[in-house]
N, C-alpha and C positions, 0 to 999 in steps of 0.2 A: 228792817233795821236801817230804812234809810236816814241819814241824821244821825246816828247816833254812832260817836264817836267808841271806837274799840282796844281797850287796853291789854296789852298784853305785856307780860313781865316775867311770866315762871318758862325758860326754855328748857327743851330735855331731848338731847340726841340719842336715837336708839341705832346700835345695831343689830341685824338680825343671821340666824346660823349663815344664810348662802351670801353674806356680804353687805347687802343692802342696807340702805342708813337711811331713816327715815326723821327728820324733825317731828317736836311734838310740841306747840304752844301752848298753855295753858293761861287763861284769861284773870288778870288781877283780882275780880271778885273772889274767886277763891280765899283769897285773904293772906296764908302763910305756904310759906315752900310746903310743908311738910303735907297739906290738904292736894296743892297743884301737884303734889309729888304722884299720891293715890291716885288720880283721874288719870296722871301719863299712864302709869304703871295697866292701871285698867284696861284703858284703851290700847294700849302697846302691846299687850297680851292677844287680845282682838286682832291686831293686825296681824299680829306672826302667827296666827293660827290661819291667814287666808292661803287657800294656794298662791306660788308663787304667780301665774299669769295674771292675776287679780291684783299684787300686791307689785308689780315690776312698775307701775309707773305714778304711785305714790308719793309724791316729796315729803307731806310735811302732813299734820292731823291737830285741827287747832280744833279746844276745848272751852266752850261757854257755859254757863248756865242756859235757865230758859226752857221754854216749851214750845219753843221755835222746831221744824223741821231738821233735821239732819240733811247736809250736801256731801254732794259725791263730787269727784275729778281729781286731780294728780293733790289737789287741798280736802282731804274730810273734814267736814265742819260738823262738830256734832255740840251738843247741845243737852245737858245732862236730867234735863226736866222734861224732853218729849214724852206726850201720852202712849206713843208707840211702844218705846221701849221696857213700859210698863204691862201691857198687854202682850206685844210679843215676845221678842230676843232679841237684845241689842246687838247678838255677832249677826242674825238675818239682818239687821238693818248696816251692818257695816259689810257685811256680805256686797248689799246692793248700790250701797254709793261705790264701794270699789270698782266696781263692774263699770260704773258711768265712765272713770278714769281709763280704765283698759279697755273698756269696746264700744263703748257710745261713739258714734262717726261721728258727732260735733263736737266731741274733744279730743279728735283724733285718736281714738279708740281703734281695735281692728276690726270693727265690726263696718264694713260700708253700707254708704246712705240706701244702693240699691238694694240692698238684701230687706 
């Protein structure tokens, strides 16, 4: 996506039952609130199903179109047209980008380099 400029317009603050506030962007192509509204709701749903260790160091879960990969770290980047998610489960794949945020050592995860 290098070059190419990224809009975003539809914001959506979630809180979740143990306190946690997670932003949710949703990407202009969407088009109207009420379409950006479904994809937070989706994906919002997604997160608060992760355990908590997974989900503690989340900030925000921004929402494109595309068949672009899905990213993981304290940003989930997801991407509503991966072939993955069609094939597998989009909670395994929000599963595994949360995991990068919480234990990947090069996102200062708990997981160290030497293990």
């Amino acid at each position: 996506m290098a070059g190419k400029k990224i809009h975003l317009k539809f914001f959506f603050n979630t809180t979740f039952e143990t306190g946690r506030k997670i932003k949710i962007r949703v990407n202009t192509e969407f088009g109207i609130t009420q379409l950006a509204e479904i994809q937070a709701l989706k994906y919002a749903n997604m997160v608060g199903q992760l355990p908590n260790f997974l989900r503690k160091r989340i900030k925000s879960v921004t929402i494109h179109k595309g068949h672009v990969n899905w990213g993981g770290g304290t940003d989930i980047i997801i991407h509503t047209g991966f072939k993955a998610v069609r094939r597998l489960c989009g909670e395994e794949l929000m599963i595994r980008e949360a995991a990068h945020g919480s234990m990947d050592w090069a996102r200062g995860g708990s997981v160290k380099s030497s293990k």
